[in-house]
Biopython code that builds the backbone (N, CA, C, O; Angstrom):
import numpy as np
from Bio.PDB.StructureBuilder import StructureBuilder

atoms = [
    (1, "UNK", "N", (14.063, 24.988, -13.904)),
    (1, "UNK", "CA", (13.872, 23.559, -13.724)),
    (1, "UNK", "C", (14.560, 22.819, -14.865)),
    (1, "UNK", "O", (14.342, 23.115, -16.039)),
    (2, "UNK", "N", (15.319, 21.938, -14.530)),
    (2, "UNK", "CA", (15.744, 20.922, -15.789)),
    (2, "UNK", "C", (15.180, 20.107, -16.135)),
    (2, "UNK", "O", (14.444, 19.654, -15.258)),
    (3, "UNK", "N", (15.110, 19.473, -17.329)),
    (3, "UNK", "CA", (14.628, 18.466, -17.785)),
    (3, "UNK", "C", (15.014, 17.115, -17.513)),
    (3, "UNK", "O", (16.114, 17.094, -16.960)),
    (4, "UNK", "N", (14.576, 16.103, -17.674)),
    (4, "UNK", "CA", (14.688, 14.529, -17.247)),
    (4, "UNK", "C", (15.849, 14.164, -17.787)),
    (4, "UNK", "O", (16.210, 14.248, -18.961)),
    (5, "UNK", "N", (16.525, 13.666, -16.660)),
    (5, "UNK", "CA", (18.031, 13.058, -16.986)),
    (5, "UNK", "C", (17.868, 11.079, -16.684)),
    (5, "UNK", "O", (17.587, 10.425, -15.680)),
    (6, "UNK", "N", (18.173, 10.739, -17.956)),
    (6, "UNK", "CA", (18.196, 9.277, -17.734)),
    (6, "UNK", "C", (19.322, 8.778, -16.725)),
    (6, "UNK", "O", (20.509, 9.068, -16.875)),
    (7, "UNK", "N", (18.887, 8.087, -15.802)),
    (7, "UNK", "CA", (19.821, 7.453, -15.235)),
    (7, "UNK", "C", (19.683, 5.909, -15.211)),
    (7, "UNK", "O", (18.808, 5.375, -14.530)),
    (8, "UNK", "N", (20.703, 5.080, -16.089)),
    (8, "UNK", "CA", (20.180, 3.677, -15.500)),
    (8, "UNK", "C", (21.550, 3.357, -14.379)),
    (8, "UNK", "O", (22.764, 3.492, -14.228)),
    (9, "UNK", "N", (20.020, 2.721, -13.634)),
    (9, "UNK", "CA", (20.747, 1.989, -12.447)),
    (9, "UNK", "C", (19.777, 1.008, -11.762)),
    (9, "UNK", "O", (18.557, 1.073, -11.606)),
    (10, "UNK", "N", (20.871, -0.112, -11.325)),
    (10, "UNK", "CA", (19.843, -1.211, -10.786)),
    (10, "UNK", "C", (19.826, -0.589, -9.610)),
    (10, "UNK", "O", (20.337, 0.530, -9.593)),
    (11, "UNK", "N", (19.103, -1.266, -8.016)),
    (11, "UNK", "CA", (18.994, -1.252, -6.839)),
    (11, "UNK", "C", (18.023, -2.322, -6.498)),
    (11, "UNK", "O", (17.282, -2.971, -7.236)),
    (12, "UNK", "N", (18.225, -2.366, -4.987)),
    (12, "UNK", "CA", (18.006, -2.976, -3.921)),
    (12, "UNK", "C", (16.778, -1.872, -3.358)),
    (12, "UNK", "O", (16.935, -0.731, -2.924)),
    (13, "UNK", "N", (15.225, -2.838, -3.578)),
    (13, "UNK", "CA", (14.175, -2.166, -2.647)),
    (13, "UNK", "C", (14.371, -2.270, -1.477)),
    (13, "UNK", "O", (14.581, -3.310, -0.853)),
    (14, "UNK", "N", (14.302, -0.897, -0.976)),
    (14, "UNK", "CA", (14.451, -0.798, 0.628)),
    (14, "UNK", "C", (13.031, -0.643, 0.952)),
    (14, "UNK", "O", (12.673, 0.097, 1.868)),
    (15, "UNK", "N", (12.397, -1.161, 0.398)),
    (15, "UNK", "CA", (11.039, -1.820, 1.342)),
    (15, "UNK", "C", (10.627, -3.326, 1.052)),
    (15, "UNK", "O", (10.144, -4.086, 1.891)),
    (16, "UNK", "N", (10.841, -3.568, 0.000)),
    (16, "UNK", "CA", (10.776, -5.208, -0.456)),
    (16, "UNK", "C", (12.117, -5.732, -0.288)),
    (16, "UNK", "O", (11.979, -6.948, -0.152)),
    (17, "UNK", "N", (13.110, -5.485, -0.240)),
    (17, "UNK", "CA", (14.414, -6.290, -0.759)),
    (17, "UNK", "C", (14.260, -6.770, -2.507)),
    (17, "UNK", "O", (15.091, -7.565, -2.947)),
    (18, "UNK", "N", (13.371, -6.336, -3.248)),
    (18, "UNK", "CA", (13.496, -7.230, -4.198)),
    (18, "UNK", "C", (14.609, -5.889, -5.385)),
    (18, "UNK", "O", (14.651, -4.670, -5.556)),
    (19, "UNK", "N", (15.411, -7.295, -5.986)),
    (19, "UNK", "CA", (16.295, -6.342, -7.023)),
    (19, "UNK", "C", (15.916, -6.338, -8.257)),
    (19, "UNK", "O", (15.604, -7.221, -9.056)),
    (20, "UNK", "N", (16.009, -4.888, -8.301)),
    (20, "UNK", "CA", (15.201, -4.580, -9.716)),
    (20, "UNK", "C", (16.649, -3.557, -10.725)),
    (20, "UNK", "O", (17.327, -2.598, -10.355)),
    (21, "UNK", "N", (16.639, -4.131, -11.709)),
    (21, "UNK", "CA", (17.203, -3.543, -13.038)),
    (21, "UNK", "C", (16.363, -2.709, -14.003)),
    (21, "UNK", "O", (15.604, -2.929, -14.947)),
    (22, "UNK", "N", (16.935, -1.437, -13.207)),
    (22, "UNK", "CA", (16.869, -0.135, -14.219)),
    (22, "UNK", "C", (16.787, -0.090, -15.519)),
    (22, "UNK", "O", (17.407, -0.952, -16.142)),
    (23, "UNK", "N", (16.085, 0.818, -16.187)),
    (23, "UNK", "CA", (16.322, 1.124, -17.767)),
    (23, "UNK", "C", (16.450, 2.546, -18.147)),
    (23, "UNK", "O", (16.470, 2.922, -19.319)),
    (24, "UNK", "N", (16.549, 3.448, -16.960)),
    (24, "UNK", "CA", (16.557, 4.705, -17.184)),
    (24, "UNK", "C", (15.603, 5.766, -16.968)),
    (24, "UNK", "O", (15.644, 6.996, -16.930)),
    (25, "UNK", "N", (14.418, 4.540, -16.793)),
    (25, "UNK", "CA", (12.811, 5.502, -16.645)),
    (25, "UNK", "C", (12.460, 4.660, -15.457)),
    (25, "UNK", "O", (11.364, 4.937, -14.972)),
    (26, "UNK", "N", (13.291, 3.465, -14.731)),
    (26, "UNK", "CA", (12.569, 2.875, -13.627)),
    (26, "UNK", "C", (12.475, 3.747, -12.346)),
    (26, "UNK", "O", (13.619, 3.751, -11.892)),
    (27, "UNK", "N", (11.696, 4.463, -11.567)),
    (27, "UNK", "CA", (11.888, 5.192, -10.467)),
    (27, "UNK", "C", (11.045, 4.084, -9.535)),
    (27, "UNK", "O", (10.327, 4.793, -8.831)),
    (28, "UNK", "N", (10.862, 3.080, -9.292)),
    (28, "UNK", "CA", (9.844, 2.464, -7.919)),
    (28, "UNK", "C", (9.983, 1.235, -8.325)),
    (28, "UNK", "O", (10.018, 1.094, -9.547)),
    (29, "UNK", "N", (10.083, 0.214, -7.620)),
    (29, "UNK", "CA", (9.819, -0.809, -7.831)),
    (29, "UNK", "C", (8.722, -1.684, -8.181)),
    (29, "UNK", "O", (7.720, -1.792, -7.475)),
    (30, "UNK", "N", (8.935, -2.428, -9.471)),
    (30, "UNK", "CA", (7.843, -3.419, -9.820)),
    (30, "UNK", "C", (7.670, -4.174, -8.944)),
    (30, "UNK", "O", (6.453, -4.287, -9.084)),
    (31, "UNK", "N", (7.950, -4.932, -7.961)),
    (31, "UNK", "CA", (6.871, -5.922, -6.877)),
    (31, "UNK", "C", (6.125, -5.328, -5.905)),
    (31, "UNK", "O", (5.066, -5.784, -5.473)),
    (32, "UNK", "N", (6.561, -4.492, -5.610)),
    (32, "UNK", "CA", (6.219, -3.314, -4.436)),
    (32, "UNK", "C", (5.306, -2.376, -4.407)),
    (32, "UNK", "O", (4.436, -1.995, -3.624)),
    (33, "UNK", "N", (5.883, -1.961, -5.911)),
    (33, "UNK", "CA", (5.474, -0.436, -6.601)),
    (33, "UNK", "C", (6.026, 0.813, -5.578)),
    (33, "UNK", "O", (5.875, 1.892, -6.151)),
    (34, "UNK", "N", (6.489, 0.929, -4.525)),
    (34, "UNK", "CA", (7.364, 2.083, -3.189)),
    (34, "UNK", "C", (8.263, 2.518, -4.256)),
    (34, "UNK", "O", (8.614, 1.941, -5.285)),
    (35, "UNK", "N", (8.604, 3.844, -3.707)),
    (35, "UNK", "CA", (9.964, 4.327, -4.414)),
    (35, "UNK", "C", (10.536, 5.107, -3.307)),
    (35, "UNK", "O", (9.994, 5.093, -2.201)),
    (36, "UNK", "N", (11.684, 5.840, -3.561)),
    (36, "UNK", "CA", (13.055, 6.767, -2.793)),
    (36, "UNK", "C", (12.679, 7.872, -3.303)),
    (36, "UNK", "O", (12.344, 7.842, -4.487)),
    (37, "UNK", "N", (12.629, 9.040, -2.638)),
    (37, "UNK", "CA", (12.882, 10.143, -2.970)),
    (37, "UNK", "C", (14.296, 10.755, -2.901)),
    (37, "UNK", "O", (14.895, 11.422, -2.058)),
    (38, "UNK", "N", (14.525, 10.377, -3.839)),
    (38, "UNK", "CA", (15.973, 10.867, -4.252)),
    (38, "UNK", "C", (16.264, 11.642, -5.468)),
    (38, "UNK", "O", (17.400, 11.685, -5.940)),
    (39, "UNK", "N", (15.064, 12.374, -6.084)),
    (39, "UNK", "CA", (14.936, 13.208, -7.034)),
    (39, "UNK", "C", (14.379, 14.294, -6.871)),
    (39, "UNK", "O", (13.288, 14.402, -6.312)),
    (40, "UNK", "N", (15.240, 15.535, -7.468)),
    (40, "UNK", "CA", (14.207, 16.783, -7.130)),
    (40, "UNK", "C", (13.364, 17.031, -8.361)),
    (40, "UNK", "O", (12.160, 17.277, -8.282)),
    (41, "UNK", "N", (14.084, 16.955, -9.592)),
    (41, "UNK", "CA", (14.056, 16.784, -10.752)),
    (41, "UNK", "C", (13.893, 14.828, -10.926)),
    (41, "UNK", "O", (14.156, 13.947, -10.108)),
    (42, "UNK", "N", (13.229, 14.724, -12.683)),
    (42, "UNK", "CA", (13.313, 13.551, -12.397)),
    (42, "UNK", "C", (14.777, 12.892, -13.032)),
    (42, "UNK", "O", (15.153, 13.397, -14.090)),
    (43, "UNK", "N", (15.345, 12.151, -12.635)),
    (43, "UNK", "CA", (16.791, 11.418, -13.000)),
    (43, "UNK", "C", (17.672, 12.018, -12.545)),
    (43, "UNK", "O", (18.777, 11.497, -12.697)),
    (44, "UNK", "N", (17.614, 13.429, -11.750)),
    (44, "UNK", "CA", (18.595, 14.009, -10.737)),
    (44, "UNK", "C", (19.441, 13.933, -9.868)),
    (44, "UNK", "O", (20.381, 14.700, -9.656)),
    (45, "UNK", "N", (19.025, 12.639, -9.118)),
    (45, "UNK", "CA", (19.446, 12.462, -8.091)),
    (45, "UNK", "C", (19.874, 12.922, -7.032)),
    (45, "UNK", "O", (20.646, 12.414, -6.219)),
    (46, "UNK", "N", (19.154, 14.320, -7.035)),
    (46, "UNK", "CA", (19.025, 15.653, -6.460)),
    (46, "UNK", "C", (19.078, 15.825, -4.764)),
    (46, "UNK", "O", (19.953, 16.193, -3.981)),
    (47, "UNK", "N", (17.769, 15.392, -4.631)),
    (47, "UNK", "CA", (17.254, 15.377, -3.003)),
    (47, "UNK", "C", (17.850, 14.822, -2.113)),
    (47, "UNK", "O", (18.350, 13.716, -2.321)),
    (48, "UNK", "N", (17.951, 15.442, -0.896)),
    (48, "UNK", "CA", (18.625, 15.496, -0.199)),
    (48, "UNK", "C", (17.839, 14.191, 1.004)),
    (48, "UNK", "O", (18.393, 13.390, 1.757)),
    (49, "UNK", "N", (16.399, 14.451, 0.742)),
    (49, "UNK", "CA", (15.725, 13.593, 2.152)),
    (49, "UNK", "C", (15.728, 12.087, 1.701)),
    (49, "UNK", "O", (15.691, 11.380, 2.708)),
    (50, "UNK", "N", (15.753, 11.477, 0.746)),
    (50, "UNK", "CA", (16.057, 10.514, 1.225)),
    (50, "UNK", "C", (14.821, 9.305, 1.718)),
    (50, "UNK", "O", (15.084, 8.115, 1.893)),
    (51, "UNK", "N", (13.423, 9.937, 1.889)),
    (51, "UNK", "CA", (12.776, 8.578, 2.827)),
    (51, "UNK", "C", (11.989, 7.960, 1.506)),
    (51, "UNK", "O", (12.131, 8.209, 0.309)),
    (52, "UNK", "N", (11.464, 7.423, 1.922)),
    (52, "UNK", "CA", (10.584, 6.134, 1.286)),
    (52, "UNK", "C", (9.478, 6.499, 0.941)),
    (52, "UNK", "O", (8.716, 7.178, 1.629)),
    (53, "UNK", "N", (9.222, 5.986, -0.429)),
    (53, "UNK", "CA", (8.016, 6.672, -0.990)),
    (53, "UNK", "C", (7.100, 6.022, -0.892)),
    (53, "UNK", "O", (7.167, 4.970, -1.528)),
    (54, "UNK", "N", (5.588, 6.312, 0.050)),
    (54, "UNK", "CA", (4.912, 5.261, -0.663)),
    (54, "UNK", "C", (3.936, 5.130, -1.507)),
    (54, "UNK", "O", (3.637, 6.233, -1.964)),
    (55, "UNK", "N", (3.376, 4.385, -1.875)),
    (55, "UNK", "CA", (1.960, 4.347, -3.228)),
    (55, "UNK", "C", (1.303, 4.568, -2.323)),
    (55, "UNK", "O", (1.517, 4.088, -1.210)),
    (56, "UNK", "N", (-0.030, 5.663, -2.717)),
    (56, "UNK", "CA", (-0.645, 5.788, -2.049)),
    (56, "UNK", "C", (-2.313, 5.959, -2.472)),
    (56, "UNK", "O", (-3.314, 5.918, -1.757)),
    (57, "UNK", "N", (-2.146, 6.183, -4.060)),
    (57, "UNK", "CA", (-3.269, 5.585, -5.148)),
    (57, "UNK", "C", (-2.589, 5.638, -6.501)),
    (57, "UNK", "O", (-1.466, 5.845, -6.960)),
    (58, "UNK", "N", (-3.666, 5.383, -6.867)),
    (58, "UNK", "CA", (-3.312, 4.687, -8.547)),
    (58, "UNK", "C", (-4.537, 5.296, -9.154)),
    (58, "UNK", "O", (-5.718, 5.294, -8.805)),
    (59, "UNK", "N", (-3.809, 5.890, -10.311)),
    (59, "UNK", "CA", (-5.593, 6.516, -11.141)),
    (59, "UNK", "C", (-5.333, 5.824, -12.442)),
    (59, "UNK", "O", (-4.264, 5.224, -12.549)),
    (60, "UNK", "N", (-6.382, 5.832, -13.691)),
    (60, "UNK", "CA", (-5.963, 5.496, -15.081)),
    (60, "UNK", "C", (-5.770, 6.823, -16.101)),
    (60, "UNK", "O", (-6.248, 7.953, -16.004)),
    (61, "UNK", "N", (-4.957, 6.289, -17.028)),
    (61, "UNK", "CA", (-4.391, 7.676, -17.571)),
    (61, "UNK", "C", (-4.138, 6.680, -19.146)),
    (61, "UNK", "O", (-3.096, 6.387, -19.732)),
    (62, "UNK", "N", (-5.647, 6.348, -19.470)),
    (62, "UNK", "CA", (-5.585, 5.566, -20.764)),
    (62, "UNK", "C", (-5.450, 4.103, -20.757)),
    (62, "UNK", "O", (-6.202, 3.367, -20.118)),
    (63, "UNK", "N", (-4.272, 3.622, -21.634)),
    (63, "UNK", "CA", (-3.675, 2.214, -21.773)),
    (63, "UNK", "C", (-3.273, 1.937, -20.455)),
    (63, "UNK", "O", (-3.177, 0.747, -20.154)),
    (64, "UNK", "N", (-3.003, 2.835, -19.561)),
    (64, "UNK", "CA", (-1.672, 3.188, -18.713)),
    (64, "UNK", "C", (-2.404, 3.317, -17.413)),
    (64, "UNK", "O", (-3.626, 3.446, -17.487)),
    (65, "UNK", "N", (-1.645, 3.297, -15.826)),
    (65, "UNK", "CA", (-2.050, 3.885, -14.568)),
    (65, "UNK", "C", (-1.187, 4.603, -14.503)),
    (65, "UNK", "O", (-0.160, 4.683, -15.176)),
    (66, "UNK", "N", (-1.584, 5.228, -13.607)),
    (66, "UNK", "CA", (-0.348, 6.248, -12.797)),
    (66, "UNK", "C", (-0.605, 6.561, -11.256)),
    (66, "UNK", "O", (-1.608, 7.153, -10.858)),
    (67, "UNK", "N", (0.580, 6.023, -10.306)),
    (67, "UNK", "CA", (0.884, 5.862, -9.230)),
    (67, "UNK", "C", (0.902, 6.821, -8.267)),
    (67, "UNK", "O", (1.804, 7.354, -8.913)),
    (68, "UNK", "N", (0.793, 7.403, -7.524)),
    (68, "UNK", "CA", (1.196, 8.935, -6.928)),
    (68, "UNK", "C", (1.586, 7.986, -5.471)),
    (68, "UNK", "O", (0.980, 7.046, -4.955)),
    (69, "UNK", "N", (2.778, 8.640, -5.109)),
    (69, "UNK", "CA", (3.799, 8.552, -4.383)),
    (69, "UNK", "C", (3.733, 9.118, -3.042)),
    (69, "UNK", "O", (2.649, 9.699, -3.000)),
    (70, "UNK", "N", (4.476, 9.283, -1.650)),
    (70, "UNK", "CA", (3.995, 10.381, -0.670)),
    (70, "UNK", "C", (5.344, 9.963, -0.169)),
    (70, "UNK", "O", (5.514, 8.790, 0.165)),
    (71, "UNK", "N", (6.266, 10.793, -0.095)),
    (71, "UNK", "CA", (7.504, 10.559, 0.856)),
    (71, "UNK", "C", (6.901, 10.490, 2.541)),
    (71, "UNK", "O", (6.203, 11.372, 3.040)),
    (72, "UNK", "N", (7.352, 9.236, 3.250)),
    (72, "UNK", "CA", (7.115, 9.673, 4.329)),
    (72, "UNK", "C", (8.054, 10.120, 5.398)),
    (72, "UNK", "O", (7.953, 9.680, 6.544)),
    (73, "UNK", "N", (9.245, 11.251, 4.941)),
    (73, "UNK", "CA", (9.768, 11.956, 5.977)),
    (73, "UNK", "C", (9.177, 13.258, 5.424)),
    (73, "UNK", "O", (8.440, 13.866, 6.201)),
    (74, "UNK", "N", (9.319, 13.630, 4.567)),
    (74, "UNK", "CA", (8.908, 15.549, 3.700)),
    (74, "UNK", "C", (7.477, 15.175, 3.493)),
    (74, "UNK", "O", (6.973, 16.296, 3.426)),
    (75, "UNK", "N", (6.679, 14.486, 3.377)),
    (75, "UNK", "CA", (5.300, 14.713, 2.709)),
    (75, "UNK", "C", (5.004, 14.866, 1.321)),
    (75, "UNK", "O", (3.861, 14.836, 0.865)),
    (76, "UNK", "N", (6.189, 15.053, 0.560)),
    (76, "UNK", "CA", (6.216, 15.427, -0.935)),
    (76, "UNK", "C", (5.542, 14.345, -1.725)),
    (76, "UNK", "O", (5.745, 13.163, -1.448)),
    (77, "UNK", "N", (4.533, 14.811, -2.964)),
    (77, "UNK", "CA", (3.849, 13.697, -3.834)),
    (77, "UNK", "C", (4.452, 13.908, -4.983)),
    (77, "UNK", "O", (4.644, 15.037, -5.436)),
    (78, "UNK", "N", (4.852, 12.677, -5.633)),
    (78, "UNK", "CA", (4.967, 12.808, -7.120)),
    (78, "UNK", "C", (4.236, 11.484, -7.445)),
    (78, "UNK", "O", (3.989, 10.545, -6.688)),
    (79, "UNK", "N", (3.865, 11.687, -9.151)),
    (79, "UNK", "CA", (3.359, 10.875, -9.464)),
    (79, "UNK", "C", (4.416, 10.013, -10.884)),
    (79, "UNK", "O", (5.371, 10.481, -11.505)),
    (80, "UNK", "N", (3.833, 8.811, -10.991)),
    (80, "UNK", "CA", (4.560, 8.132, -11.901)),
    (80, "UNK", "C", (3.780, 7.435, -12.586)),
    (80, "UNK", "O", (2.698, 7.067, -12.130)),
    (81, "UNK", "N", (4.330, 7.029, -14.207)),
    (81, "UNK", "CA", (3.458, 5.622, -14.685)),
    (81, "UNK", "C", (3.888, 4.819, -14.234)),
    (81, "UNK", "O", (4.915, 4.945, -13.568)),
    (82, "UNK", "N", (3.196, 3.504, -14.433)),
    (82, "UNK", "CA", (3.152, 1.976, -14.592)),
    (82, "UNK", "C", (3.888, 2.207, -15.545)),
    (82, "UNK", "O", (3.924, 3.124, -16.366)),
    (83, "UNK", "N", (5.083, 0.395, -15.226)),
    (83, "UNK", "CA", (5.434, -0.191, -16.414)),
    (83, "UNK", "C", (5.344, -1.721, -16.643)),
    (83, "UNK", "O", (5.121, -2.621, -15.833)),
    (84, "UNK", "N", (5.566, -1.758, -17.890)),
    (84, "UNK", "CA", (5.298, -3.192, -18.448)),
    (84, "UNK", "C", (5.037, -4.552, -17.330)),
    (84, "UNK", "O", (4.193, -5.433, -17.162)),
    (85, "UNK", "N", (6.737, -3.956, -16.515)),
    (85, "UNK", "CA", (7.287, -4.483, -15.539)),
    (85, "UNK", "C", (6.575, -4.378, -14.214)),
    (85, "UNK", "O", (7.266, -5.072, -13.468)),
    (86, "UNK", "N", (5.624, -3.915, -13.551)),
    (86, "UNK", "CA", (5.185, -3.378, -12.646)),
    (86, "UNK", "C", (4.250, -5.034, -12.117)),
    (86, "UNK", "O", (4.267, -5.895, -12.996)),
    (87, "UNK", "N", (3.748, -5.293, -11.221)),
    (87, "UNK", "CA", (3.400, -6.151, -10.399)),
    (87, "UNK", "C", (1.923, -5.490, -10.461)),
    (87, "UNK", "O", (1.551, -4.480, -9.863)),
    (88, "UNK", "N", (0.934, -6.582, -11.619)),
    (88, "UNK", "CA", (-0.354, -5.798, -11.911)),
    (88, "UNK", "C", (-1.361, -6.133, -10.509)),
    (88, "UNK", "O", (-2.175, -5.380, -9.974)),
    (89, "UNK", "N", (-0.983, -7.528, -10.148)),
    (89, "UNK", "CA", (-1.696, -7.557, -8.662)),
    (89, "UNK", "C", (-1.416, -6.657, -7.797)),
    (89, "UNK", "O", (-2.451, -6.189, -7.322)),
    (90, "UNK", "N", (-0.235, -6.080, -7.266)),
    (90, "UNK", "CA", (0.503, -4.886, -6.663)),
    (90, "UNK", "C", (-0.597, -3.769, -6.964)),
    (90, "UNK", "O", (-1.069, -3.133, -6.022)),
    (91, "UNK", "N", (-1.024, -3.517, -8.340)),
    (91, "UNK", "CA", (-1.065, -2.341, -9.182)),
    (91, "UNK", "C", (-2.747, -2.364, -8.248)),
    (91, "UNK", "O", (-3.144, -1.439, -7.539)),
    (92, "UNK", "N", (-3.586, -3.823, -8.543)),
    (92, "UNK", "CA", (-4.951, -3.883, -8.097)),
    (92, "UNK", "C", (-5.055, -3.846, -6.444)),
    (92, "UNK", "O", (-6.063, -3.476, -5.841)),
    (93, "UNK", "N", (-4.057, -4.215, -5.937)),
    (93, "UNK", "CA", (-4.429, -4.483, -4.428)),
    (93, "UNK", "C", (-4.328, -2.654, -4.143)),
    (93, "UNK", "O", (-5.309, -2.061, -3.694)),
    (94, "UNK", "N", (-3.382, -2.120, -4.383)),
    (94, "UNK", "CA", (-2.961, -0.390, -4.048)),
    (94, "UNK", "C", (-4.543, 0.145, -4.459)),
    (94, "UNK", "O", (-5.155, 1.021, -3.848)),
    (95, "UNK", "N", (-5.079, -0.671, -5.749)),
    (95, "UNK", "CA", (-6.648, 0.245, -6.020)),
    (95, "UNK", "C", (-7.801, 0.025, -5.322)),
    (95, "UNK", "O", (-8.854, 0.660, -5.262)),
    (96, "UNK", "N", (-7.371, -1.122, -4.731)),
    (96, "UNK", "CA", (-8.624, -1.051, -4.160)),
    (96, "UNK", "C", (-8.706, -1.103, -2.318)),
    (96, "UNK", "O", (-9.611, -1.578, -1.631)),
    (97, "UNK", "N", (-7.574, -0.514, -1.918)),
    (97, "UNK", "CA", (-6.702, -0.282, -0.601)),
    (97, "UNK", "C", (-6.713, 1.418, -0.590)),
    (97, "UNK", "O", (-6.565, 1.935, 0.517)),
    (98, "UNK", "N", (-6.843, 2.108, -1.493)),
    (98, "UNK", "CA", (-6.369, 3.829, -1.587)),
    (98, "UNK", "C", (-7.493, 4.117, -2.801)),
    (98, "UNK", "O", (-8.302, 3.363, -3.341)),
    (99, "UNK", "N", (-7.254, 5.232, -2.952)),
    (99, "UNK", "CA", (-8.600, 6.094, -3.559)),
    (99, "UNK", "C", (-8.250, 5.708, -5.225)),
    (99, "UNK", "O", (-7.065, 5.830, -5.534)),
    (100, "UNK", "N", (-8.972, 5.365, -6.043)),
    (100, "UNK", "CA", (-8.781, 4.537, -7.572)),
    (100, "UNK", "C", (-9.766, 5.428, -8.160)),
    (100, "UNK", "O", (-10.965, 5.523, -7.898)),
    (101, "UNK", "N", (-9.045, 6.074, -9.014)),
    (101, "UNK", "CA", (-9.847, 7.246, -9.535)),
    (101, "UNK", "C", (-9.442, 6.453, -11.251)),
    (101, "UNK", "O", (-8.387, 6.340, -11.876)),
    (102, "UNK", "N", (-11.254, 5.920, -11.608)),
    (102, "UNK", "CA", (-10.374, 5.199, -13.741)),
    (102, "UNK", "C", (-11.185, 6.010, -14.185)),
    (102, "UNK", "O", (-12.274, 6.497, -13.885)),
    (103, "UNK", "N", (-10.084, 6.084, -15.330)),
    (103, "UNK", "CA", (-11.207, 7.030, -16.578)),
    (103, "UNK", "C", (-11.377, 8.769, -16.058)),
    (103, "UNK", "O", (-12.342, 9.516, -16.219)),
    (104, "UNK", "N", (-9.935, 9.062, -15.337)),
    (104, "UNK", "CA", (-9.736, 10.678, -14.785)),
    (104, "UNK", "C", (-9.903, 11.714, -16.093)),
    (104, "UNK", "O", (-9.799, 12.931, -15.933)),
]
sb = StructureBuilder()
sb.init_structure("model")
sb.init_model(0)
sb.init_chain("A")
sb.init_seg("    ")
for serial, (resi, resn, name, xyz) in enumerate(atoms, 1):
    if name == "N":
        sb.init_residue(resn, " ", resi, " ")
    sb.init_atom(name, np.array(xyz, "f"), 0.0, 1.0, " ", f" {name:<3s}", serial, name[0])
structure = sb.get_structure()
């Protein structure tokens, strides 16, 4: 397995339309919080499938949340932090819409 390769790059949410500028650690969008599975590894740009990730809960992990993901063509979960940048209403509506596990 390799280790995390920074990639910055902006994009276009393909579930919001909203454009978001990369810093190298952005994988999902802040208004949305959805991401692409387009990593096998993280910063890879590896994977081949391609579908749309979606949030599907949010747990706390300190200062911090963390997002867990569900591709919906493969089924695959990964999880991610919150950032600075992240859409904290986004962050509350996903917790209390999907399973909100604080203080894991």
């Amino acid at each position: 397995m390799k280790g995390f390769i920074r990639t910055i790059e902006d994009f276009n949410c393909a579930h919001c339309g909203a454009v978001v500028h990369g810093n190298g650690y952005t994988n999902h969008c802040p208004k949305c919080l959805w991401s692409r599975h387009v990593d096998n590894n993280p910063g890879d740009r590896a994977a081949t499938c391609g579908g749309m990730m979606r949030p599907i809960s949010v747990e706390s992990d300190g200062a911090r949340f963390v997002i867990t993901h569900k591709c919906e063509i493969c089924g695959k979960e990964k999880r991610q932090r919150t950032s600075d940048e992240d859409d904290m209403n986004a962050i509350i509506e996903l917790s209390q819409n999907n399973s909100f596990i604080f203080g894991k």
